[in-house]
Predicted model as a PDB file, atoms N, CA, C, CB and O in Angstrom, pLDDT in the B-factor column:
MODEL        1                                                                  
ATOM      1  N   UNK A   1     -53.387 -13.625 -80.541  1.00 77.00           N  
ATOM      2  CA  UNK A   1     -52.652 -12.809 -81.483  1.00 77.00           C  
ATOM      3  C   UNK A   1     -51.496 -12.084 -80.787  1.00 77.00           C  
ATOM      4  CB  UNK A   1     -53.589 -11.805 -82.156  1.00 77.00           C  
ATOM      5  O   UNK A   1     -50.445 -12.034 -81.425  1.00 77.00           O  
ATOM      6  N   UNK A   2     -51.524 -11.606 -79.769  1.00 79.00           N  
ATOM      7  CA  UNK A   2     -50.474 -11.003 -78.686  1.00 79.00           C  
ATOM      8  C   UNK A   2     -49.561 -11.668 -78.268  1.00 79.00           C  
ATOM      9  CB  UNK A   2     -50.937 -10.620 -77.570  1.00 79.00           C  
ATOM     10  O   UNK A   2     -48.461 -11.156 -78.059  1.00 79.00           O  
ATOM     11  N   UNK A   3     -49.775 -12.780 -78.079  1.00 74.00           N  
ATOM     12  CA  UNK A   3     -48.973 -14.269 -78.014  1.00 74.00           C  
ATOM     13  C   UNK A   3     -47.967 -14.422 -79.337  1.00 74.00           C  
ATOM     14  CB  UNK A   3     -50.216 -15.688 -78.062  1.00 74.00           C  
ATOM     15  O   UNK A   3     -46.752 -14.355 -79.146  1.00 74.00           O  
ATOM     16  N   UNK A   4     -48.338 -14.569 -80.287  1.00 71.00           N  
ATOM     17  CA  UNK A   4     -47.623 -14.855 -81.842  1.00 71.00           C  
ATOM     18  C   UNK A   4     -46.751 -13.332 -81.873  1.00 71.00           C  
ATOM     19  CB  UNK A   4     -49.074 -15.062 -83.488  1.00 71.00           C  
ATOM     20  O   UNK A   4     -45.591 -13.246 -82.276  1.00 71.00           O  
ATOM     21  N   UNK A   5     -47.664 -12.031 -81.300  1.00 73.00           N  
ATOM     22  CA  UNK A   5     -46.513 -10.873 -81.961  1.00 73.00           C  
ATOM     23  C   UNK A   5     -45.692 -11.042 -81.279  1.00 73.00           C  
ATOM     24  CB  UNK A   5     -46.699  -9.350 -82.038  1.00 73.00           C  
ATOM     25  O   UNK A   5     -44.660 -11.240 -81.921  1.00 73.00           O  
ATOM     26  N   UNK A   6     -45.481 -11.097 -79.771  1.00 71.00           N  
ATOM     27  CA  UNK A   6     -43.979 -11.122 -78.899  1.00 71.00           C  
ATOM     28  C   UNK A   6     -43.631 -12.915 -79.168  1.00 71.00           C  
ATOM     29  CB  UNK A   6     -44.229 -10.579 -76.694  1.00 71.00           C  
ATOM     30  O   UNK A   6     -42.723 -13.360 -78.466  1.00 71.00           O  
ATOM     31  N   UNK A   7     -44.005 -13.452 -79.696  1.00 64.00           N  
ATOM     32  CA  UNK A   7     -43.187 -14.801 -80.215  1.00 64.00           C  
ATOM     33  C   UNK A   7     -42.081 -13.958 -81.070  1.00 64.00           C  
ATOM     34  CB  UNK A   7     -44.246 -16.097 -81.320  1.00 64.00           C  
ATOM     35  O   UNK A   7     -40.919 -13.772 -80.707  1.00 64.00           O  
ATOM     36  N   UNK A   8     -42.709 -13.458 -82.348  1.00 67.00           N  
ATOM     37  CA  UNK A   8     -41.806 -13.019 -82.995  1.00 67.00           C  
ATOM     38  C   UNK A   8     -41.031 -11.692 -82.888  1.00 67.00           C  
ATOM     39  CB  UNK A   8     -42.240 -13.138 -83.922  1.00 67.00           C  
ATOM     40  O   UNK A   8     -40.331 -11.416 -83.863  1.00 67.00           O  
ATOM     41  N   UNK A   9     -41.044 -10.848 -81.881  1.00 70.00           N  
ATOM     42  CA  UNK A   9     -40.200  -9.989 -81.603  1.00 70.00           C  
ATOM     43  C   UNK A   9     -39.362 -10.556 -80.519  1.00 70.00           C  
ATOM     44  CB  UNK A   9     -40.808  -8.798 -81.333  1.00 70.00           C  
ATOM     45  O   UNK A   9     -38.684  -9.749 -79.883  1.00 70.00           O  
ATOM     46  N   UNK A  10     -39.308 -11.589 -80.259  1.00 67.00           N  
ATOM     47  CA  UNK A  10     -38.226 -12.583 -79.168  1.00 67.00           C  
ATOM     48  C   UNK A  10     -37.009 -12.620 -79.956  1.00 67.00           C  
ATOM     49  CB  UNK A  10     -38.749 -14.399 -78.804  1.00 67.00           C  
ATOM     50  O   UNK A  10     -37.292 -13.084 -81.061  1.00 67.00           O  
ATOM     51  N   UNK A  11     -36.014 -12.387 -79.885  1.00 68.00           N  
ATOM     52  CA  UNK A  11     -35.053 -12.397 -80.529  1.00 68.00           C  
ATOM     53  C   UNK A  11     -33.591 -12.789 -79.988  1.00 68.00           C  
ATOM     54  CB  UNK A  11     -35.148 -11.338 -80.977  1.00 68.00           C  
ATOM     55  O   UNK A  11     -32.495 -12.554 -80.498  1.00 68.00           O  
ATOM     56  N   UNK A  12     -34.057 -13.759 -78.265  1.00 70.00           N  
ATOM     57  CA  UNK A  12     -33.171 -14.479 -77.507  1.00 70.00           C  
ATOM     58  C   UNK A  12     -32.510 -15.696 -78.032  1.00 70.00           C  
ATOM     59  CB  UNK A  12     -33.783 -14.794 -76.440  1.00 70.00           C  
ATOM     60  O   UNK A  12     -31.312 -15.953 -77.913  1.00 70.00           O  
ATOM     61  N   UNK A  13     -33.456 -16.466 -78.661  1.00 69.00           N  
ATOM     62  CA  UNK A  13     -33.453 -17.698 -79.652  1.00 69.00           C  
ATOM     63  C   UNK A  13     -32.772 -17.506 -80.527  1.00 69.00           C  
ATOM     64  CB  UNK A  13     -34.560 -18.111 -80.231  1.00 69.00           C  
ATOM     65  O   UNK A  13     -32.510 -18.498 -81.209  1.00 69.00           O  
ATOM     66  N   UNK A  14     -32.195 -16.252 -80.918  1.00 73.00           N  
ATOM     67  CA  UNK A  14     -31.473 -16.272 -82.254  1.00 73.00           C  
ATOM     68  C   UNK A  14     -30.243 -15.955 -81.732  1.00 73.00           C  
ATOM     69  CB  UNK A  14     -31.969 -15.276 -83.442  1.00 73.00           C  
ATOM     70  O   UNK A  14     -29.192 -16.463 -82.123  1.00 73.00           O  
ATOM     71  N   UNK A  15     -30.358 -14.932 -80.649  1.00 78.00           N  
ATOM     72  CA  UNK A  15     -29.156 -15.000 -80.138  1.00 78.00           C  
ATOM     73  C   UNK A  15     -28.012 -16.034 -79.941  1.00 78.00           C  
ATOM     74  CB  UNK A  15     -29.392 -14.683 -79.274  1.00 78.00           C  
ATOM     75  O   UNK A  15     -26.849 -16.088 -80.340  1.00 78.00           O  
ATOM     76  N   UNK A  16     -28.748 -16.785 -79.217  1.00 80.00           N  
ATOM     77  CA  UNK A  16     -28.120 -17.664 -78.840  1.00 80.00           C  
ATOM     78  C   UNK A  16     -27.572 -18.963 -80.055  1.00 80.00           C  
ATOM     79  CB  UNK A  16     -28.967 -18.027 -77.775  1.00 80.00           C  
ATOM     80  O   UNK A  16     -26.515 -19.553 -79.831  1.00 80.00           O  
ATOM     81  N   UNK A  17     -28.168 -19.201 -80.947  1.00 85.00           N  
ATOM     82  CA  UNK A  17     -27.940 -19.352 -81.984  1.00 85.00           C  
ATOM     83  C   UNK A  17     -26.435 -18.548 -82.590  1.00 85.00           C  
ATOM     84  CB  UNK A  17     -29.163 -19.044 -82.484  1.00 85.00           C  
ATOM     85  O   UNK A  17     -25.449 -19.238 -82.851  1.00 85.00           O  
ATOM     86  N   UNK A  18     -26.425 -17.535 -82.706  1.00 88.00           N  
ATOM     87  CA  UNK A  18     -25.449 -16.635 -83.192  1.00 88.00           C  
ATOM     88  C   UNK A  18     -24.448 -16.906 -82.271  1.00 88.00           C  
ATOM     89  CB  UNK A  18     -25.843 -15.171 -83.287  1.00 88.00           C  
ATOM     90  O   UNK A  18     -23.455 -17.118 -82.967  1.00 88.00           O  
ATOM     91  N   UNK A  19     -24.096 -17.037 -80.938  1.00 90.00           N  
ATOM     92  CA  UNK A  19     -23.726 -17.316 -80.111  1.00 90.00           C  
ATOM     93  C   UNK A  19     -22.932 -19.102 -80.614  1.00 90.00           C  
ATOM     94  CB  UNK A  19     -24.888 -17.000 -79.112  1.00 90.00           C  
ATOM     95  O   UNK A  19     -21.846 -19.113 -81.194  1.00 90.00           O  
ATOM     96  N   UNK A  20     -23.377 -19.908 -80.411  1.00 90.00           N  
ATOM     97  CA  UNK A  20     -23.356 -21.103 -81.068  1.00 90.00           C  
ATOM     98  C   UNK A  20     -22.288 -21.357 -82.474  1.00 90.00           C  
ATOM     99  CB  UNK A  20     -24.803 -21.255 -81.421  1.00 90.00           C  
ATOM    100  O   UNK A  20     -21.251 -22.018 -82.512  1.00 90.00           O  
ATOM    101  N   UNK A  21     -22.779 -20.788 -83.278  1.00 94.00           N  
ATOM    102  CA  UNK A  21     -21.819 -20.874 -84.329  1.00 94.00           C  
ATOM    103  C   UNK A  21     -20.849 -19.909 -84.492  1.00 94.00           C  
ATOM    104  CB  UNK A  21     -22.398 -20.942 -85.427  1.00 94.00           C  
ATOM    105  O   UNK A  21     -20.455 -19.829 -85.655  1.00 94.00           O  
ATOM    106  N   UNK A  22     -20.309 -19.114 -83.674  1.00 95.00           N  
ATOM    107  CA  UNK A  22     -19.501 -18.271 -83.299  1.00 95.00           C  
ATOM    108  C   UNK A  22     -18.392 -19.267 -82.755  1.00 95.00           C  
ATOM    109  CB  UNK A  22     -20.127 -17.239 -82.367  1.00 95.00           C  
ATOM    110  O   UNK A  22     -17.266 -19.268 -83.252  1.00 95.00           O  
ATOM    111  N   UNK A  23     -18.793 -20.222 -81.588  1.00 95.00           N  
ATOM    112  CA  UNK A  23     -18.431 -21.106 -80.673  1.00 95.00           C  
ATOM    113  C   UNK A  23     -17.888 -21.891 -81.983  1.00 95.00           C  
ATOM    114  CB  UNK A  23     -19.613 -21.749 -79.558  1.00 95.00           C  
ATOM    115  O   UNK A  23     -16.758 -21.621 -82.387  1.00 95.00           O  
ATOM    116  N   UNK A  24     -18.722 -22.915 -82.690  1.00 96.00           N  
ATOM    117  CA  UNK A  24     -18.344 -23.486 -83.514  1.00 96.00           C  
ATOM    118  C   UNK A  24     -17.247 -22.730 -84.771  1.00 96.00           C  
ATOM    119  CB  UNK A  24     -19.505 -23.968 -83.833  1.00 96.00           C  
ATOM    120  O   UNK A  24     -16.386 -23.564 -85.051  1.00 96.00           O  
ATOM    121  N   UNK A  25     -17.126 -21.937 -85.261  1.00 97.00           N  
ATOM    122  CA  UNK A  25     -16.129 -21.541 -86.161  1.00 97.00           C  
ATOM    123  C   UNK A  25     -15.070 -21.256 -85.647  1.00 97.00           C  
ATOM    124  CB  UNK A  25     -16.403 -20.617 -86.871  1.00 97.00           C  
ATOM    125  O   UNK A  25     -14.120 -21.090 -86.412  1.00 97.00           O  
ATOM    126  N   UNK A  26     -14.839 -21.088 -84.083  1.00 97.00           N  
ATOM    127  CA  UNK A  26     -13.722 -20.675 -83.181  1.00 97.00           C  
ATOM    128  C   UNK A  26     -13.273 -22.251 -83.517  1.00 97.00           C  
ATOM    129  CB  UNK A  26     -14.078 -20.044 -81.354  1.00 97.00           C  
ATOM    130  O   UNK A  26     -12.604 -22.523 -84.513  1.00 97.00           O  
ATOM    131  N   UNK A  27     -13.547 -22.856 -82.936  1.00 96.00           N  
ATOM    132  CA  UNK A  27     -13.184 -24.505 -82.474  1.00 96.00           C  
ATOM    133  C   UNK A  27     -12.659 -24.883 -83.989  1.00 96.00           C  
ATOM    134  CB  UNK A  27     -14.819 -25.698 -81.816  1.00 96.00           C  
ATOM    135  O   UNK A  27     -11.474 -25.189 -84.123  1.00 96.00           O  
ATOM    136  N   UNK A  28     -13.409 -24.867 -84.962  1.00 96.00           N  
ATOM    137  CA  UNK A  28     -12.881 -25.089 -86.056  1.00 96.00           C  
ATOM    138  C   UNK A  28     -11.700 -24.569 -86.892  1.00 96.00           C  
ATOM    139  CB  UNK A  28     -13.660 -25.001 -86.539  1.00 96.00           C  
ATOM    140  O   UNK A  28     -11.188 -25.112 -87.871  1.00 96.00           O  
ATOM    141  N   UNK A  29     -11.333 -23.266 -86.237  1.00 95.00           N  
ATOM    142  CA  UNK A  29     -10.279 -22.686 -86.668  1.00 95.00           C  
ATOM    143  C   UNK A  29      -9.441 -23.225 -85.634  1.00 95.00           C  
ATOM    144  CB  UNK A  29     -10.348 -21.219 -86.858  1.00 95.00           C  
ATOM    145  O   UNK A  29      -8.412 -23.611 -86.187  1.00 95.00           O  
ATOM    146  N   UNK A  30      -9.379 -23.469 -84.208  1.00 94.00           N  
ATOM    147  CA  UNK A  30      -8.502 -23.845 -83.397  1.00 94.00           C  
ATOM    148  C   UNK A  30      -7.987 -25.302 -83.466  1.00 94.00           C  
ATOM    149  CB  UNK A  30      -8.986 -23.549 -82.267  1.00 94.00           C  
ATOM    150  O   UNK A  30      -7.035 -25.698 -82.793  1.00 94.00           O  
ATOM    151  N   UNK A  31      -8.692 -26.074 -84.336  1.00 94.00           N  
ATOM    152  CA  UNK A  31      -8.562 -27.518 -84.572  1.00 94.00           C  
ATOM    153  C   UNK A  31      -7.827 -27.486 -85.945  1.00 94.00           C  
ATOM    154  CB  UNK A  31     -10.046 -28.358 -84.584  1.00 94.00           C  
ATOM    155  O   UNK A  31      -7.210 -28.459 -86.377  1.00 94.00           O  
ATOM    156  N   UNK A  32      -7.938 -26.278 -86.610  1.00 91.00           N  
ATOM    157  CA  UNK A  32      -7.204 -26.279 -87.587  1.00 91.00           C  
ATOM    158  C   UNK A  32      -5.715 -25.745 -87.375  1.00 91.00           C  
ATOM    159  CB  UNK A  32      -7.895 -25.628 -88.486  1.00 91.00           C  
ATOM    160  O   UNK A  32      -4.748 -26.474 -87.595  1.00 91.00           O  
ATOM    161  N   UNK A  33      -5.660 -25.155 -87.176  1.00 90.00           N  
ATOM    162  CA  UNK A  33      -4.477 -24.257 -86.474  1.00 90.00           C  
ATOM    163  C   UNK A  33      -3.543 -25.532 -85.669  1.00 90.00           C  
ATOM    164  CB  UNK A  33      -5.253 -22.884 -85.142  1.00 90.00           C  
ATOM    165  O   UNK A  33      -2.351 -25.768 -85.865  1.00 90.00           O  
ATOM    166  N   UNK A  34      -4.272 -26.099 -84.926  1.00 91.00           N  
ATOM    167  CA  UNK A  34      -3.479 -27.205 -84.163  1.00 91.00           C  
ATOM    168  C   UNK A  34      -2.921 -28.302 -85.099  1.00 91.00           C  
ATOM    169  CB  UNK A  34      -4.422 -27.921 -83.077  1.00 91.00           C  
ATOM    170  O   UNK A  34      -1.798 -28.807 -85.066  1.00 91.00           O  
ATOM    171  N   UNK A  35      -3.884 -28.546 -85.890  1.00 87.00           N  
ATOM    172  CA  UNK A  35      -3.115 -29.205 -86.522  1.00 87.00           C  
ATOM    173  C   UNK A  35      -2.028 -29.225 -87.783  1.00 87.00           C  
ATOM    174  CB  UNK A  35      -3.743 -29.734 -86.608  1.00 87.00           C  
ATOM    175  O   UNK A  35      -1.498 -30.161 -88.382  1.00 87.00           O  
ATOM    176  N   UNK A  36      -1.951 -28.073 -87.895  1.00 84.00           N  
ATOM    177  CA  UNK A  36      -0.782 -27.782 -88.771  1.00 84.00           C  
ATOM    178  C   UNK A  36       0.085 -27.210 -88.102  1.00 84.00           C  
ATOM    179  CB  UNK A  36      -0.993 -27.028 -89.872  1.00 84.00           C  
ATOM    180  O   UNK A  36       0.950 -26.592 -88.723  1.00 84.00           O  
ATOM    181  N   UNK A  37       0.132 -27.239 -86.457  1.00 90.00           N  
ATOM    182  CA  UNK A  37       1.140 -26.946 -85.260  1.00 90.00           C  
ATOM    183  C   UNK A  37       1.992 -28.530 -85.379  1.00 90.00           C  
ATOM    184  CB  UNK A  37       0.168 -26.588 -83.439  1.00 90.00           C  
ATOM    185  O   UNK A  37       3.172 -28.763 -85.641  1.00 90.00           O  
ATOM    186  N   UNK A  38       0.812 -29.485 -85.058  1.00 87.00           N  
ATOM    187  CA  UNK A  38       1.002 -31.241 -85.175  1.00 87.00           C  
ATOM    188  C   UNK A  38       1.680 -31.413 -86.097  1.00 87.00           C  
ATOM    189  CB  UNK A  38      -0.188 -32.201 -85.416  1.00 87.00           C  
ATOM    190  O   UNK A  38       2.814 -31.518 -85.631  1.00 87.00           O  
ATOM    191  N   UNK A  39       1.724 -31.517 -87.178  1.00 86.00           N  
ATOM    192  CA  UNK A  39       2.194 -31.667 -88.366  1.00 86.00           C  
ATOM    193  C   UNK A  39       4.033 -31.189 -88.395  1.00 86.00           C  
ATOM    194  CB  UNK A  39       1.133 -30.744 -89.317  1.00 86.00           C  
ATOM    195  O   UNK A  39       4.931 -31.923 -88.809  1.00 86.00           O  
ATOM    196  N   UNK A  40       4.231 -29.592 -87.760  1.00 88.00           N  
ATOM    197  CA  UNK A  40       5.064 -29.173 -88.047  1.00 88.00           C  
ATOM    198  C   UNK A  40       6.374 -29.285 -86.761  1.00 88.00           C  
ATOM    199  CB  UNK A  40       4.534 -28.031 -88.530  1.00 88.00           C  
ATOM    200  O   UNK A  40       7.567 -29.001 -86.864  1.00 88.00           O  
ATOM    201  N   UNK A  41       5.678 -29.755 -85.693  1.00 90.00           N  
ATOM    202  CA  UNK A  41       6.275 -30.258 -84.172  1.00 90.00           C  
ATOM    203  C   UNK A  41       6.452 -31.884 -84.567  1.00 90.00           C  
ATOM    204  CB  UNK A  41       4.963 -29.960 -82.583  1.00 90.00           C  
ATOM    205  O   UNK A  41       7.182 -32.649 -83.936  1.00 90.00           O  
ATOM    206  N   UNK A  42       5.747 -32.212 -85.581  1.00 91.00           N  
ATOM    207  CA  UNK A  42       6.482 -34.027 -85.442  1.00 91.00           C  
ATOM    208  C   UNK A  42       7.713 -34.248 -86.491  1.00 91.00           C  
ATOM    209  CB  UNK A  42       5.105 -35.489 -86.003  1.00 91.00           C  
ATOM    210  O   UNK A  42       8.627 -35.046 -86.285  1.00 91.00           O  
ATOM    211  N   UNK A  43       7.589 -33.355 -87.737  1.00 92.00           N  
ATOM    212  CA  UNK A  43       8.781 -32.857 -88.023  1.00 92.00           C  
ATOM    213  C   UNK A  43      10.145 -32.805 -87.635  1.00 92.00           C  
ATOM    214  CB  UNK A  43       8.601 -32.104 -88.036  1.00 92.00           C  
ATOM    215  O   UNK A  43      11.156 -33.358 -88.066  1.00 92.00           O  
ATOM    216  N   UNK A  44       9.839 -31.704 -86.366  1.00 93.00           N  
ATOM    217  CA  UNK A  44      11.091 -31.147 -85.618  1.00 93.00           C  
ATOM    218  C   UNK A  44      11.243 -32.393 -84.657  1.00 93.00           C  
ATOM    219  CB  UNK A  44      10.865 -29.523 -84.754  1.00 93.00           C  
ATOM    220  O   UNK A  44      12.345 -32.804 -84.292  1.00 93.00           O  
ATOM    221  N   UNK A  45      10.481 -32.752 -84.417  1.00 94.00           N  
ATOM    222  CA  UNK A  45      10.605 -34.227 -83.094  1.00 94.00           C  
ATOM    223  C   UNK A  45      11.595 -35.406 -83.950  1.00 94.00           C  
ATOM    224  CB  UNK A  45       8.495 -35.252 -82.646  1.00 94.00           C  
ATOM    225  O   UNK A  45      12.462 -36.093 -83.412  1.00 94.00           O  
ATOM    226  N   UNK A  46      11.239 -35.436 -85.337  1.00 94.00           N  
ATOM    227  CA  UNK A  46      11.657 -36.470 -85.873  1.00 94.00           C  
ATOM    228  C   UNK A  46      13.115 -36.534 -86.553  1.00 94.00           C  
ATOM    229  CB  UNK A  46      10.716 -36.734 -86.672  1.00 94.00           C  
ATOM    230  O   UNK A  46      13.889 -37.476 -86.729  1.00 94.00           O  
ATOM    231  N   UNK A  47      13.175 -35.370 -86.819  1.00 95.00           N  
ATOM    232  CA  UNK A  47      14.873 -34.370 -87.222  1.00 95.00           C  
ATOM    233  C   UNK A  47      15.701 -34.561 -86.048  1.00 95.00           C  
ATOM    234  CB  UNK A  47      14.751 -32.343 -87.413  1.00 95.00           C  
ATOM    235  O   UNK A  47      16.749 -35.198 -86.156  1.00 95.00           O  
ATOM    236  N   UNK A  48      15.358 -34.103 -85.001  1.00 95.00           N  
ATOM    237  CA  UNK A  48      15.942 -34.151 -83.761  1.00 95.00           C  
ATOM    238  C   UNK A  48      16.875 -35.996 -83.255  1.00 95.00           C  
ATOM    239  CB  UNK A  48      14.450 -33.682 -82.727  1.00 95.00           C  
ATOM    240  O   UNK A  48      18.019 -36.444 -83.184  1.00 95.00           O  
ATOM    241  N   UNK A  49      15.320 -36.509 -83.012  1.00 94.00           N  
ATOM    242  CA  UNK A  49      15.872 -37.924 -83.334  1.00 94.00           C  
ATOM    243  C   UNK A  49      16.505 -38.798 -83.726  1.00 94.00           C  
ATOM    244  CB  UNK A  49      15.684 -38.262 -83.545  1.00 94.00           C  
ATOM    245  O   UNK A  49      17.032 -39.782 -83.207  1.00 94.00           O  
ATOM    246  N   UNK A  50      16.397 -38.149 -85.315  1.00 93.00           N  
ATOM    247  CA  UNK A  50      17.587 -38.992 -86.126  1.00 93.00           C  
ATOM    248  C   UNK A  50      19.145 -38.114 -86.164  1.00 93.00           C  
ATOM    249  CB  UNK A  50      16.986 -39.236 -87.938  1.00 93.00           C  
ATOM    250  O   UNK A  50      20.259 -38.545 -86.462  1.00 93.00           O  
ATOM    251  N   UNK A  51      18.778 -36.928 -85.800  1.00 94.00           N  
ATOM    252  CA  UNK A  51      20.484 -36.377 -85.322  1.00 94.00           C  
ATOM    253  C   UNK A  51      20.535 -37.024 -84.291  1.00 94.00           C  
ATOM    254  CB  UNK A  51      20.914 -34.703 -84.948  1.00 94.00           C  
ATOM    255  O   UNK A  51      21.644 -37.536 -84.446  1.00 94.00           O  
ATOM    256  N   UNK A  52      20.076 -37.499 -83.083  1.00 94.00           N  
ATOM    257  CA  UNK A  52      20.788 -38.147 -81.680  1.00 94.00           C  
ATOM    258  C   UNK A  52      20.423 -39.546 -81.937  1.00 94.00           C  
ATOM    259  CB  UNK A  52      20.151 -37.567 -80.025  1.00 94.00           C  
ATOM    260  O   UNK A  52      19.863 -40.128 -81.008  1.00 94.00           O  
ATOM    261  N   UNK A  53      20.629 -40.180 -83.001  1.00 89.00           N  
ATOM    262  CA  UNK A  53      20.700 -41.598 -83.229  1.00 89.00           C  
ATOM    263  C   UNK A  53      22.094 -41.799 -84.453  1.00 89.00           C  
ATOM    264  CB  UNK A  53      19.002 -42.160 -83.841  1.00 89.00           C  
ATOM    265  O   UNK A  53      22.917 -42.706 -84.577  1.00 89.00           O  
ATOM    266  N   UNK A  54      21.900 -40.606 -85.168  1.00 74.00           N  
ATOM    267  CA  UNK A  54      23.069 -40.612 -86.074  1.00 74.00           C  
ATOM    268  C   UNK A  54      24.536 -40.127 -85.368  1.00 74.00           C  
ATOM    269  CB  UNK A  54      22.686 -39.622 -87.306  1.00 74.00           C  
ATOM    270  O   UNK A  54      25.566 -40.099 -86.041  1.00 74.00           O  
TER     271      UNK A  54                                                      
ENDMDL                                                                          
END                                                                             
């Protein structure tokens, strides 16, 4: 029974958990973010281009 109560007052496991999808919503905003950087740099790459071809 002493065993099961500090099972559940362990609260490292969740941490780290919390930890985790913290990690993950960063990355997901940074993958988002990048790519509407991508999007808006191939643009300007491609404007550029056709002024020094025109």
């Amino acid at each position: 029974m002493a065993k099961f109560l500090k099972l559940i007052k362990n609260e490292e496991g969740a941490t780290a958990i919390e930890y985790g999808l913290i990690a993950a919503l960063i990355a997901v905003a940074a993958i988002g973010a990048m790519s509407g950087i991508g999007t808006s740099l191939n643009t300007t790459f491609t404007n550029v281009s056709d002024a020094l071809d025109g």
